[in-house]
N, CA, C and O of each residue as an XYZ file, in Angstrom:
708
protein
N       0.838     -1.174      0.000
C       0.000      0.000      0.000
C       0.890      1.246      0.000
O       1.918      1.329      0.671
N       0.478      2.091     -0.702
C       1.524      3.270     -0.963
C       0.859      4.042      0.568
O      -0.267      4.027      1.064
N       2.154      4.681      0.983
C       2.077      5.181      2.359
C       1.571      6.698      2.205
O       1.558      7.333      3.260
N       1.256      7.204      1.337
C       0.683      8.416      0.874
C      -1.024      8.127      0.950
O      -1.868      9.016      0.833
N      -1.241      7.052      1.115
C      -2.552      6.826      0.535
C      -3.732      7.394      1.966
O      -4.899      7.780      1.904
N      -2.935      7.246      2.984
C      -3.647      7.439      4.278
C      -3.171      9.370      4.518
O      -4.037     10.018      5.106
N      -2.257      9.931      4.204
C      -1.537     11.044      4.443
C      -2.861     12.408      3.911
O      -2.909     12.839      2.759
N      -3.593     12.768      4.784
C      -4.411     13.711      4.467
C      -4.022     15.013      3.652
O      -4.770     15.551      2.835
N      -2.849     15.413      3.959
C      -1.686     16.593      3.161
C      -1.648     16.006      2.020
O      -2.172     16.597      1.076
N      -1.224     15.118      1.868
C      -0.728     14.301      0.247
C      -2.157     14.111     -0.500
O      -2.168     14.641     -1.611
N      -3.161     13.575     -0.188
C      -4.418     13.613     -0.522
C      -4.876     14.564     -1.395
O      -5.146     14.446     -2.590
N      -4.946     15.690     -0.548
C      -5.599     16.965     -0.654
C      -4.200     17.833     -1.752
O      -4.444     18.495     -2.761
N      -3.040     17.612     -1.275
C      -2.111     18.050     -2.423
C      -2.593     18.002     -3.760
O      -2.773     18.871     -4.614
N      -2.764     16.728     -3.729
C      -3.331     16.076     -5.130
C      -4.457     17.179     -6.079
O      -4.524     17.789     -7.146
N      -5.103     16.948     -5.022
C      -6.472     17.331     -5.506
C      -5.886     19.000     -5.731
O      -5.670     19.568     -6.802
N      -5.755     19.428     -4.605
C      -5.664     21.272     -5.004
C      -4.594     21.247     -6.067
O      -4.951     22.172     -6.797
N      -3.288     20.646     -6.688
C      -2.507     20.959     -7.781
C      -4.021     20.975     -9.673
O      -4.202     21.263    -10.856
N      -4.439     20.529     -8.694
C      -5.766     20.394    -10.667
C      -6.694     21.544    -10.264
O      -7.294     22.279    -11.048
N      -6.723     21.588     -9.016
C      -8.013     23.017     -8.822
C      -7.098     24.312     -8.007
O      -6.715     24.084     -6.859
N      -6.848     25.361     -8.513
C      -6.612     26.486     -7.079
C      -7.280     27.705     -8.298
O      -7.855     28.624     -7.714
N      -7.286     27.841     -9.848
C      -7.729     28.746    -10.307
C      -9.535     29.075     -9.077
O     -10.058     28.147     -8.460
N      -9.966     30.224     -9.056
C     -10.881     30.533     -8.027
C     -11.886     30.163     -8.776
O     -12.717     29.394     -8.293
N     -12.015     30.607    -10.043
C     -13.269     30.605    -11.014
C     -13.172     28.755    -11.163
O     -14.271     28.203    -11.110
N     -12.214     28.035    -11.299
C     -12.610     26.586    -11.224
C     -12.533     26.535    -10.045
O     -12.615     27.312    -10.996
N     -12.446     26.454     -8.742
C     -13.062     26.027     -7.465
C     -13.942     26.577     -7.493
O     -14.149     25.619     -8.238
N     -15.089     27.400     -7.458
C     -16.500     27.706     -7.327
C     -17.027     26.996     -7.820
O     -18.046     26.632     -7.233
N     -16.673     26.215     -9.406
C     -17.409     25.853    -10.643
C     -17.955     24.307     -9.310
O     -19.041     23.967     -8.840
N     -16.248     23.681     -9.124
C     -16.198     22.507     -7.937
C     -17.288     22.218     -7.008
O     -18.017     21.260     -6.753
N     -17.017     24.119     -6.364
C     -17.876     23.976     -5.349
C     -19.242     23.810     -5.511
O     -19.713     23.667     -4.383
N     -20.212     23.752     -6.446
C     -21.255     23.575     -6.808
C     -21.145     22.390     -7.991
O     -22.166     21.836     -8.396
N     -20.543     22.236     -8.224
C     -20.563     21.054     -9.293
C     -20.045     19.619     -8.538
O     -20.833     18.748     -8.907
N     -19.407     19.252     -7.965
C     -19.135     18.138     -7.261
C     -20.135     17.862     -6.103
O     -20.305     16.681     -5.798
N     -20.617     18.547     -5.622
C     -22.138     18.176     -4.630
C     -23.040     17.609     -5.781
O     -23.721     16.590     -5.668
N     -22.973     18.280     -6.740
C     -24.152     17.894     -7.607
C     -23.836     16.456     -8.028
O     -24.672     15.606     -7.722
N     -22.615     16.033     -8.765
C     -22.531     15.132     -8.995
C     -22.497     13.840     -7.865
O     -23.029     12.733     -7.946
N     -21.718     14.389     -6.862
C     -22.264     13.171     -5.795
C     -23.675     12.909     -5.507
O     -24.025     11.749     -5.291
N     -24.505     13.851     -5.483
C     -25.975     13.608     -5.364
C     -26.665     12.909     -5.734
O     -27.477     12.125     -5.245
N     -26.186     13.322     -7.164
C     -27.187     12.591     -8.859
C     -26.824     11.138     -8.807
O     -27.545     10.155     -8.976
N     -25.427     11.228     -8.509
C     -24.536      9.500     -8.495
C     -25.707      8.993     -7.517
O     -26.912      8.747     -7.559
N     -24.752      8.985     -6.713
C     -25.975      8.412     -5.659
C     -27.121      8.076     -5.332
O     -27.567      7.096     -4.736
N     -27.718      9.266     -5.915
C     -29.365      9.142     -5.988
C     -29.506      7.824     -7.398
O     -30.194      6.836     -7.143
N     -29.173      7.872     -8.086
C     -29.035      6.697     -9.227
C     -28.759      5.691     -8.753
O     -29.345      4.647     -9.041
N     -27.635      5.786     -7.772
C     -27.027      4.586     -7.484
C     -27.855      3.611     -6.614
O     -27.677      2.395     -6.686
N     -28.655      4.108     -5.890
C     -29.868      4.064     -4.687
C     -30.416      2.987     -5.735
O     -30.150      1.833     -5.401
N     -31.046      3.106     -6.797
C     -32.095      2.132     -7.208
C     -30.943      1.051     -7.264
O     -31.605      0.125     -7.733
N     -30.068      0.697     -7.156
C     -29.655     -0.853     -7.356
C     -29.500     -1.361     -6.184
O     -28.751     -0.745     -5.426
N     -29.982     -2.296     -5.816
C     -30.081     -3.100     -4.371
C     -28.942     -3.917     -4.360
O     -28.441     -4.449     -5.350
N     -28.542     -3.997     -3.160
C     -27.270     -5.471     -3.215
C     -27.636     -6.602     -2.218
O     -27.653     -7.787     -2.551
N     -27.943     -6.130     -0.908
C     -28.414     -7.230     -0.343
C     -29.386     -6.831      1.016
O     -29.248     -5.936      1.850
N     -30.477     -7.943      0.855
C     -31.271     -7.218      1.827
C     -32.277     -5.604      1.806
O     -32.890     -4.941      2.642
N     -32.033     -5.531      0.578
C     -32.339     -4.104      0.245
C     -31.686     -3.068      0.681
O     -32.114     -1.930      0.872
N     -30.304     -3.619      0.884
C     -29.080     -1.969      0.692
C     -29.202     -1.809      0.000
O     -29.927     -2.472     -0.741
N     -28.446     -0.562     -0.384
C     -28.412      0.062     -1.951
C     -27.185      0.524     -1.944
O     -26.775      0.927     -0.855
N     -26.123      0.609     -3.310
C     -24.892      0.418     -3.541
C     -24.761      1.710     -2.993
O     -23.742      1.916     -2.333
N     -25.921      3.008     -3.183
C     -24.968      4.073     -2.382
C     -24.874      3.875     -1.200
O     -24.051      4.625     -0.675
N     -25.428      3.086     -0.432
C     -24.905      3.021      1.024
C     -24.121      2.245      1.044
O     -23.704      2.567      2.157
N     -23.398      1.307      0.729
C     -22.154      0.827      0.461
C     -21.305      1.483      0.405
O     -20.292      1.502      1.104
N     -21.773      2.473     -0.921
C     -20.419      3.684     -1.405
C     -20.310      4.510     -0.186
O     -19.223      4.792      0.317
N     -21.429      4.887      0.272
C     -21.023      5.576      1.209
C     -20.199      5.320      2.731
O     -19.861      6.242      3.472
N     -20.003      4.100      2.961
C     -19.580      3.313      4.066
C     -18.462      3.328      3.433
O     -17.536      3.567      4.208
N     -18.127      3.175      2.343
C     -16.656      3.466      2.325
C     -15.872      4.817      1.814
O     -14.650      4.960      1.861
N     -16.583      5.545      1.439
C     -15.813      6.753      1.645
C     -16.171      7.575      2.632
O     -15.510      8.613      2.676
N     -17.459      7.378      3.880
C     -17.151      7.184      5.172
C     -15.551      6.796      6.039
O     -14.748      7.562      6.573
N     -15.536      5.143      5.876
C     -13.967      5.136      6.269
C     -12.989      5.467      5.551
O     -12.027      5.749      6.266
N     -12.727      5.590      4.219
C     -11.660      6.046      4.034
C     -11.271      7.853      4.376
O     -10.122      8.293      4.343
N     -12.351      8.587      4.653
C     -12.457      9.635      5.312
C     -11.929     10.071      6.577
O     -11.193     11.030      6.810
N     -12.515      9.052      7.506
C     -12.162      9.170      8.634
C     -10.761      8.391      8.766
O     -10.494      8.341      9.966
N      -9.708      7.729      7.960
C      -9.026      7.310      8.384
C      -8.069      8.494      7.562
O      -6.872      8.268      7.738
N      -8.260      9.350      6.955
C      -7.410     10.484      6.344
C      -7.426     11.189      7.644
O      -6.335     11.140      8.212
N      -8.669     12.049      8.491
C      -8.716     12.586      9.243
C     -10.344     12.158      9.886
O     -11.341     12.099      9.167
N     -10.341     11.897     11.324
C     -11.242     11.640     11.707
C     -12.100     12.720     12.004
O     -13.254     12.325     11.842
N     -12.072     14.044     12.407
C     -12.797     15.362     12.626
C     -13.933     15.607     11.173
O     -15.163     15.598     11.221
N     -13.291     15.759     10.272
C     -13.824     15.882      9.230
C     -14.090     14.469      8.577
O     -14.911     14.502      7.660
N     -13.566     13.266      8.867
C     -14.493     12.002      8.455
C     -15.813     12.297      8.866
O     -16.773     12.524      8.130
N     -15.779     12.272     10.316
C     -17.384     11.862     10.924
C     -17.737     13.115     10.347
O     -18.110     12.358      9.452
N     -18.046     14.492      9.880
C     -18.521     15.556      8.853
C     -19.020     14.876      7.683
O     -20.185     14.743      7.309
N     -17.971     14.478      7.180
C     -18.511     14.151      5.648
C     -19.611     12.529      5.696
O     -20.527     12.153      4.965
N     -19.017     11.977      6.799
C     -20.394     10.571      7.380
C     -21.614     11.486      7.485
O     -22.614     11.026      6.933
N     -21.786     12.935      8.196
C     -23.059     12.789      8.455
C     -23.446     13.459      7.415
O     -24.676     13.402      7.427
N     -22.984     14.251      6.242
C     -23.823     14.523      5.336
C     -24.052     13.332      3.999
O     -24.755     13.560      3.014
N     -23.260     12.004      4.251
C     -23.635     11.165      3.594
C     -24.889     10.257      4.160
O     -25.673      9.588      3.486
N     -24.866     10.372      5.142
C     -26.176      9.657      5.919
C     -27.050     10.538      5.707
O     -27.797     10.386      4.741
N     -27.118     11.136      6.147
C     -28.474     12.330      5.628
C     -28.488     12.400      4.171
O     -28.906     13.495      3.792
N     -28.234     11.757      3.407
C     -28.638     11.747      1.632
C     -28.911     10.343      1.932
O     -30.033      9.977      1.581
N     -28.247      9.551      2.436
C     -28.409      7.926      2.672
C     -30.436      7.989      2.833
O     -31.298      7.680      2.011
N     -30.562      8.591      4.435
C     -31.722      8.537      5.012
C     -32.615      9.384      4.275
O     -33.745      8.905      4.374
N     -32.616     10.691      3.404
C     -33.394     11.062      2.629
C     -33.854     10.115      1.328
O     -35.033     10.048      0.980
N     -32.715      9.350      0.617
C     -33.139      8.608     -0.395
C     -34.276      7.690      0.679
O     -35.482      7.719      0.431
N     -33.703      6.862      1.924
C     -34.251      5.608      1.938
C     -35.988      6.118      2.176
O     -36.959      5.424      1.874
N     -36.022      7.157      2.636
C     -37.257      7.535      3.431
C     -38.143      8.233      2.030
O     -39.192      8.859      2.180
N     -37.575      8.017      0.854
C     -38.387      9.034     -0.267
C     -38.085     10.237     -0.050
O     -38.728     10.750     -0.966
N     -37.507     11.228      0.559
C     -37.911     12.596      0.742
C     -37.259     13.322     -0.447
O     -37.343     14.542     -0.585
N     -36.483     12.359     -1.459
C     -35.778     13.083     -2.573
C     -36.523     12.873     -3.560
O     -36.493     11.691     -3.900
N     -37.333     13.661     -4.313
C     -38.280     13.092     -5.286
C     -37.575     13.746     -7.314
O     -37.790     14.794     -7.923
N     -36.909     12.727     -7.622
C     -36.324     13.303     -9.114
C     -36.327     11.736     -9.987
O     -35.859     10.645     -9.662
N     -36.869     12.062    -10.884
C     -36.872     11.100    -11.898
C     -35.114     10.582    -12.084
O     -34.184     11.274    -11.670
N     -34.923      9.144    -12.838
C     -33.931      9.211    -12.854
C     -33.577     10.121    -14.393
O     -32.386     10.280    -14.662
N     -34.471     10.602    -15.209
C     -33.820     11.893    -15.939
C     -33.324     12.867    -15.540
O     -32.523     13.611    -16.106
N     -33.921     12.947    -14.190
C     -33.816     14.631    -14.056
C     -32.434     14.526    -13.063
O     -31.799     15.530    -12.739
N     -32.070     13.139    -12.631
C     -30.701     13.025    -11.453
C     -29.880     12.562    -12.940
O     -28.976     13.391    -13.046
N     -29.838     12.006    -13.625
C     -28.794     12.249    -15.261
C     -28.835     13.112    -15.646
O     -27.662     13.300    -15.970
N     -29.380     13.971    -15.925
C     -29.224     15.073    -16.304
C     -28.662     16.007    -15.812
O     -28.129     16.848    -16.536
N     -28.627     16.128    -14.045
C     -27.754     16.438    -13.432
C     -26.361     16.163    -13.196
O     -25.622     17.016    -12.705
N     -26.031     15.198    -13.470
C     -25.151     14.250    -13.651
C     -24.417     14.928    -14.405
O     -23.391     15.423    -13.938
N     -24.744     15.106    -15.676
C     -24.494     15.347    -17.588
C     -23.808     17.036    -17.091
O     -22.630     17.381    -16.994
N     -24.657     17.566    -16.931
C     -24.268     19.030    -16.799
C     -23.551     19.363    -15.055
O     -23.641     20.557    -14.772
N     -23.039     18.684    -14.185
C     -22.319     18.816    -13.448
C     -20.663     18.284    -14.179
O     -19.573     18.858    -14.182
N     -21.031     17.179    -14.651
C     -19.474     16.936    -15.685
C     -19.042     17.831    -16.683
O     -17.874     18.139    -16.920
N     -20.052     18.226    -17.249
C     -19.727     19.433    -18.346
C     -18.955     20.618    -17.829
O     -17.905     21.054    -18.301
N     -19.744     21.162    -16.606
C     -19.086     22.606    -16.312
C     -17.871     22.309    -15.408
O     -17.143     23.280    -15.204
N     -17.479     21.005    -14.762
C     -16.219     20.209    -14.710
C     -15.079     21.051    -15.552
O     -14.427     22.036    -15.207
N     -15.078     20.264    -16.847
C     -14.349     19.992    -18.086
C     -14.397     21.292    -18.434
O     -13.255     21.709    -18.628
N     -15.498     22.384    -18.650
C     -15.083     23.483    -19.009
C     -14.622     24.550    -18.262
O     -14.336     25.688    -18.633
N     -14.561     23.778    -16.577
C     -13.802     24.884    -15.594
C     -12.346     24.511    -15.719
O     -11.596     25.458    -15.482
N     -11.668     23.216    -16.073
C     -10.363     22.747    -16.547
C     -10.191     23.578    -17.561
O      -9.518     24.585    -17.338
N     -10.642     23.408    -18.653
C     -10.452     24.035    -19.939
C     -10.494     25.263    -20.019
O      -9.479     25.610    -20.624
N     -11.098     26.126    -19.750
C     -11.372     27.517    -19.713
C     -10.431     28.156    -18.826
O      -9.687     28.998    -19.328
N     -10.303     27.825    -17.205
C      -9.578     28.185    -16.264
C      -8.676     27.743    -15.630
O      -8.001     28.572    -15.020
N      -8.438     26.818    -15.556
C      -7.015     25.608    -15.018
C      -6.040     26.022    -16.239
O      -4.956     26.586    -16.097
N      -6.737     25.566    -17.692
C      -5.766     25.072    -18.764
C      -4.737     24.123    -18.679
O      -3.640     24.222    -19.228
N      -5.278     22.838    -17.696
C      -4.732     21.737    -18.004
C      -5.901     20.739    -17.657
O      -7.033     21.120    -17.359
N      -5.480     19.326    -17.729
C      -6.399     18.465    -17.454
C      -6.991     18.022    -16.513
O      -6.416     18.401    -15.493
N      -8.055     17.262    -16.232
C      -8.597     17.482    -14.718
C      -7.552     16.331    -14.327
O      -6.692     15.790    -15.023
N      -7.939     16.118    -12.869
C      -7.231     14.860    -12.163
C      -7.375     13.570    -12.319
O      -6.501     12.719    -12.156
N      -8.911     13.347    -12.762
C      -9.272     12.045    -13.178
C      -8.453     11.597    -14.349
O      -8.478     10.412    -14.683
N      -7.669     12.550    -15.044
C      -7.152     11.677    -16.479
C      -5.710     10.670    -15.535
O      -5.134      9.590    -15.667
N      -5.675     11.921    -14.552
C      -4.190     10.889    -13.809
C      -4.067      9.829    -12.623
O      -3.071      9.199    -12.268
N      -5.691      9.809    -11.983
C      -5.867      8.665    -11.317
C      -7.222      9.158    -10.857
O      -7.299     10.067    -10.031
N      -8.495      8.468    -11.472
C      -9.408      8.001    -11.734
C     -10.215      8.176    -10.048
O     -10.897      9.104     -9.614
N      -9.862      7.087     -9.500
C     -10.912      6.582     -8.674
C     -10.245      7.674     -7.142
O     -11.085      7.973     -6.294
N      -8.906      8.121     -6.961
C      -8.256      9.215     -6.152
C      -9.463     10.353     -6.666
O     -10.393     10.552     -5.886
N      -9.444     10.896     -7.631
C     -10.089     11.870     -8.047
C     -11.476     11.858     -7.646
O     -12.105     12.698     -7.002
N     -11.883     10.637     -8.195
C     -13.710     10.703     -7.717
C     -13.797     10.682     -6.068
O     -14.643     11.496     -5.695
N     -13.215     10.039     -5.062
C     -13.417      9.663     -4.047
C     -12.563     10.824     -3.459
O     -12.009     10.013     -2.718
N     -12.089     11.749     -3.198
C     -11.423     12.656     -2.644
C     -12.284     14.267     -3.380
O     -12.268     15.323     -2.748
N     -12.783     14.168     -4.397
C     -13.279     14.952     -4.567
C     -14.333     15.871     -3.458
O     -14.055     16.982     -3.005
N     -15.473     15.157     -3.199
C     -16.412     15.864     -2.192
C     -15.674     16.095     -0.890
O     -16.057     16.925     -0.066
N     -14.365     15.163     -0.696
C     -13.718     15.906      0.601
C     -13.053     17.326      0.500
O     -13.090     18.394      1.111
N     -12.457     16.805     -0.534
C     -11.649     18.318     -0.947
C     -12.869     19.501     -1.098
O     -12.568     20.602     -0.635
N     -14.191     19.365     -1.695
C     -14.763     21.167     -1.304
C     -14.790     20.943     -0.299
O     -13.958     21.677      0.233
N     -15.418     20.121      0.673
C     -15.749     20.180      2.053
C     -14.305     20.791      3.141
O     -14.535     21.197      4.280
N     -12.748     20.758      2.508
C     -12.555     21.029      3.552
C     -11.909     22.666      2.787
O     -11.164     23.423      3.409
N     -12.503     22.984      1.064
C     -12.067     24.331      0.739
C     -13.586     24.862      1.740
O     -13.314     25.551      2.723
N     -14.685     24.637      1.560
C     -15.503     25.212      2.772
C     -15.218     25.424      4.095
O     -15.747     26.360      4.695
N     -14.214     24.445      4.789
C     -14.296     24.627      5.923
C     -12.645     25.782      6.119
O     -12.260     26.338      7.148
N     -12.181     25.798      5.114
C     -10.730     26.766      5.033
C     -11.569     28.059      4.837
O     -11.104     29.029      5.435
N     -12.984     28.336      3.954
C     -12.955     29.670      3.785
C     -13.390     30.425      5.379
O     -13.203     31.546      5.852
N     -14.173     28.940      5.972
C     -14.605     29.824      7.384
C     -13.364     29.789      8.466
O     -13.365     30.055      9.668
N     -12.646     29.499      7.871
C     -11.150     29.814      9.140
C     -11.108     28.833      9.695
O     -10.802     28.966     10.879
N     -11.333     27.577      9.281
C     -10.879     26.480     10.148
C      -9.749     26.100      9.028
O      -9.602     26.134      7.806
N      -8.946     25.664     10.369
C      -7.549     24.503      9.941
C      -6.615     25.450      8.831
O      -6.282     25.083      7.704
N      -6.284     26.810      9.501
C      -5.523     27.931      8.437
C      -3.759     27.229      8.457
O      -2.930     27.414      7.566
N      -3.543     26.396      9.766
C      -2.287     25.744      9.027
C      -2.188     24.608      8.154
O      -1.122     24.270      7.638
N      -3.438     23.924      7.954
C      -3.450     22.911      6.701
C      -3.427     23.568      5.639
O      -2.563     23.350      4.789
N      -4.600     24.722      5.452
C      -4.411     25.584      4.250
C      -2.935     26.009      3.758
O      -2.267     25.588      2.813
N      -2.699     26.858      4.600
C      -0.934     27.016      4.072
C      -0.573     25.805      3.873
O      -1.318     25.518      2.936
N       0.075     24.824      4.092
C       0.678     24.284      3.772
C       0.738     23.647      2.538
O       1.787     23.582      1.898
N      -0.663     23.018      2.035
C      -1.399     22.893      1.135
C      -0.850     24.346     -0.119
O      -0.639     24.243     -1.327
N      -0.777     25.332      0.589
C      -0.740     26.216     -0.380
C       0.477     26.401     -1.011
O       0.632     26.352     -2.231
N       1.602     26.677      0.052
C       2.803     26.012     -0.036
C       3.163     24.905     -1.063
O       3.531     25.247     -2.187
N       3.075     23.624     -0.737
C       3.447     22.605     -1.422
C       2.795     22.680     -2.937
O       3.241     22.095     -3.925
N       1.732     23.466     -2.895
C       1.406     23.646     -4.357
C       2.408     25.015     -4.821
O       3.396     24.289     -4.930
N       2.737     25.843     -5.037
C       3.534     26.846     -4.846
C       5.253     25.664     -5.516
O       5.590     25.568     -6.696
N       6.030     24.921     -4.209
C       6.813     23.852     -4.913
C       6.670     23.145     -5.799
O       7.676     22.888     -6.461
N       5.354     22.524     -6.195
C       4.904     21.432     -6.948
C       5.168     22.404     -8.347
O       5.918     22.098     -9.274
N       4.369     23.621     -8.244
C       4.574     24.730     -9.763
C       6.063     24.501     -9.918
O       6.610     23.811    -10.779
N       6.631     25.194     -8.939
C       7.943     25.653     -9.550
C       8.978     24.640    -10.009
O      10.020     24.834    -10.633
N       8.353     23.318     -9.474
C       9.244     22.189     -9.747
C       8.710     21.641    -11.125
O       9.337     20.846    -11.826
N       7.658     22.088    -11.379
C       6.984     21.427    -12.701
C       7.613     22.669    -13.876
O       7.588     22.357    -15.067
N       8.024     23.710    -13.576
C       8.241     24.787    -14.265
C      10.114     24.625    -14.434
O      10.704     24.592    -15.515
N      10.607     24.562    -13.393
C      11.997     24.243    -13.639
C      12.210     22.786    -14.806
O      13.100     22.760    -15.656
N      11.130     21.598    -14.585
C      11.760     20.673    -15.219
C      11.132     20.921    -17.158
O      11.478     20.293    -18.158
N      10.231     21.968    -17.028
C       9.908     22.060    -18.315
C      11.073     23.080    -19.032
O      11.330     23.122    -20.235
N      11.685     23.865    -17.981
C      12.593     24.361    -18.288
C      13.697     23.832    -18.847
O      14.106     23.975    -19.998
N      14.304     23.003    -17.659
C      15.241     22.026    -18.318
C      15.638     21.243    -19.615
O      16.672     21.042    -20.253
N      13.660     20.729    -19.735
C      13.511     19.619    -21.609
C      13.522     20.726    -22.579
O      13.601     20.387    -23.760
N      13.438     22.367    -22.232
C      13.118     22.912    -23.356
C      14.735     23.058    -24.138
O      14.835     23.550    -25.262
């Protein structure tokens, strides 16, 4: 197991080197709720056993893999997955599955055109897939919890190591040129 894989700094590194333009983190910040939603809510109609449903599965595990990055903000991101858990199970979410694809469709879109337009490079998923999807809803959750002043020395640092990560990506393009 790569020893980075548990390292909440290294995690979140990841993720903020594909997002820090502002105009693509807003796009994030409203577009990655959406898409976890729509997922989920889709994902809800497939039963696995007993009448779970794969998003509560999914959600039990990016539950723990949450809390084993950081437990403060694990049990956070548990309870707003249980509360979508317990709204699907109870009906209180009422959307066709067109209208949760469709959400789906146009949360990926303005994705790709917040890369394209404002990053001007590729998102993260082209460089590891399932890191990207599953770290995603943590990462706004903890750019939300940085804008209200919590955890301002994770932020720096985070900000920092992206700051090295540029200049090291900029020196070695320097170098091949």
């Amino acid at each position: 197991m790569d020893e980075k894989l548990l390292d909440l700094r290294s995690q979140l590194g990841f993720y903020k080197f594909y997002r820090h333009d502002p105009k693509n983190v807003l796009i994030h910040a409203i577009f990655v709720p959406t898409i976890l939603f729509s997922s989920l809510s889709m994902l809800h109609r497939i039963k696995l056993y007993h009448g779970i449903s794969l998003t509560a599965l999914i959600s039990v595990l990016f539950f723990i893999f949450y809390c084993l990055l950081y437990l403060p903000t694990g049990l956070l991101a548990g309870f707003f997955l249980l509360s979508l858990n317990l709204a699907l199970v109870d009906h209180r979410i009422h959307l066709s599955f067109k209208q949760e694809l469709s959400l789906f469709v146009i949360g990926w879109i303005f994705q790709f055109v917040g890369h394209g337009v404002f990053e001007k490079k590729r998102p993260a998923l082209m460089d590891n897939l399932v890191q990207s999807l599953v770290l995603a809803p943590y990462f706004i959750m903890f750019e939300f919890l940085f804008k209200i002043g919590c955890m301002p020395q994770l932020k720096a640092n985070l900000e920092h190591d992206l700051e090295v990560k540029q200049k090291d990506l900029e020196n070695s393009r320097n170098k091949n040129e």
